[in-house]
C-alpha positions in Angstrom: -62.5 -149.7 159.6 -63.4 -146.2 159.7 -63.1 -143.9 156.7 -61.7 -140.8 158.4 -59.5 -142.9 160.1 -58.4 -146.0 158.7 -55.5 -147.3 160.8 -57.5 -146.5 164.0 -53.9 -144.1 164.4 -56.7 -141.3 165.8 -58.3 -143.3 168.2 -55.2 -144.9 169.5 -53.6 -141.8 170.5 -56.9 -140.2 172.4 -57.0 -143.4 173.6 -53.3 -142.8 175.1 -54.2 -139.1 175.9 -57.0 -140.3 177.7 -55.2 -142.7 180.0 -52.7 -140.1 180.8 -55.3 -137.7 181.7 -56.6 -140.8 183.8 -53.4 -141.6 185.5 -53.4 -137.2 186.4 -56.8 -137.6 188.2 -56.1 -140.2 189.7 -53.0 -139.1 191.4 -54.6 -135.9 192.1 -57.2 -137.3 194.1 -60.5 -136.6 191.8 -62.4 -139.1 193.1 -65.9 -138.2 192.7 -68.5 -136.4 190.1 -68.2 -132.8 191.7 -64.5 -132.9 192.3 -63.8 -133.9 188.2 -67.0 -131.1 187.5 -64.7 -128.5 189.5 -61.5 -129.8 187.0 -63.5 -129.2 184.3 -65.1 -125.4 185.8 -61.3 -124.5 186.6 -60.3 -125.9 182.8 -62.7 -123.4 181.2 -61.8 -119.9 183.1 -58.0 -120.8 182.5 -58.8 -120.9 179.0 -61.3 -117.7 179.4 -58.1 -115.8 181.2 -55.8 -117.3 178.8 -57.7 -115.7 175.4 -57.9 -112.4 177.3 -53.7 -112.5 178.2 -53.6 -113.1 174.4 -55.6 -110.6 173.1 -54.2 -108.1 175.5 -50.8 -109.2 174.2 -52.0 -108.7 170.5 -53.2 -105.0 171.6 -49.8 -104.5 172.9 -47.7 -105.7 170.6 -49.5 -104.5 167.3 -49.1 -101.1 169.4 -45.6 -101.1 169.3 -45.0 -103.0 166.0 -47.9 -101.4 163.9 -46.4 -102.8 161.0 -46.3 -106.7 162.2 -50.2 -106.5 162.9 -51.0 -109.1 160.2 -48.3 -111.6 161.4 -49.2 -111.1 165.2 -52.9 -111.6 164.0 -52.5 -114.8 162.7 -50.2 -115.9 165.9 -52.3 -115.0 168.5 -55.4 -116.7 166.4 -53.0 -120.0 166.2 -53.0 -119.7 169.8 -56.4 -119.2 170.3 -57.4 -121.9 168.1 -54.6 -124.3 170.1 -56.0 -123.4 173.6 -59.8 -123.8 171.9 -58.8 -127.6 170.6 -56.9 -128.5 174.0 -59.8 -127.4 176.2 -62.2 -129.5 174.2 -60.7 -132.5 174.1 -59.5 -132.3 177.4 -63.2 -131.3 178.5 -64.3 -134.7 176.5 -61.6 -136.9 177.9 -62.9 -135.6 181.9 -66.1 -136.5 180.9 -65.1 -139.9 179.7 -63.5 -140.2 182.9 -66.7 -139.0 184.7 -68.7 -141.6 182.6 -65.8 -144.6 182.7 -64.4 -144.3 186.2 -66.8 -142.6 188.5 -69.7 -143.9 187.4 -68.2 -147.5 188.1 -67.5 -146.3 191.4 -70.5 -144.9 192.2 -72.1 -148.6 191.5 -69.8 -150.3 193.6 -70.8 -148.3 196.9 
């Protein structure tokens, strides 16, 4: 029993995030280390573009709504911080996949 998670409700919902992620990959065809590397390459400049769309947005909004700049501040840094989280653990769960599923079938051949 863990502390930080005592009901092991944590790990059994990466655990199903995983999976699902596993299922994806599979179905896409990622069948090999470089092919799940390029996944995780194309992962990381969506979220690159994605911050800059946001912070262009901010710019554009608080310029035509001066007075909401404190509100739209603290939305687009939800955002951010939401896009941050769902990079990382979907960057961890590709590398699980890496490690788990390639890695078996790179000892089979």
């Amino acid at each position: 029993m863990k502390l930080n998670d005592p009901f092991g409700r944590i790990a059994h919902r990466e655990n199903k995030e995983y999976q699902s992620l596993s299922k994806t990959l599979k179905k896409s065809g990622v069948n090999n280390r470089r092919e799940a590397e390029a996944v995780m390459a194309r992962l990381q400049t969506r979220k690159t573009q994605t911050v800059y769309v946001v912070l262009i947005a901010l710019l554009l909004l608080v310029f035509f709504y001066p007075e909401a700049f404190i509100f739209l501040l603290i939305f687009s840094g939800l955002i951010v911080l939401w896009v941050f989280k769902t990079t990382s653990n979907a960057h961890k769960y590709i590398q699980r996949y890496i490690e788990e599923e390639l890695s078996e079938g790179d000892k089979q051949q």
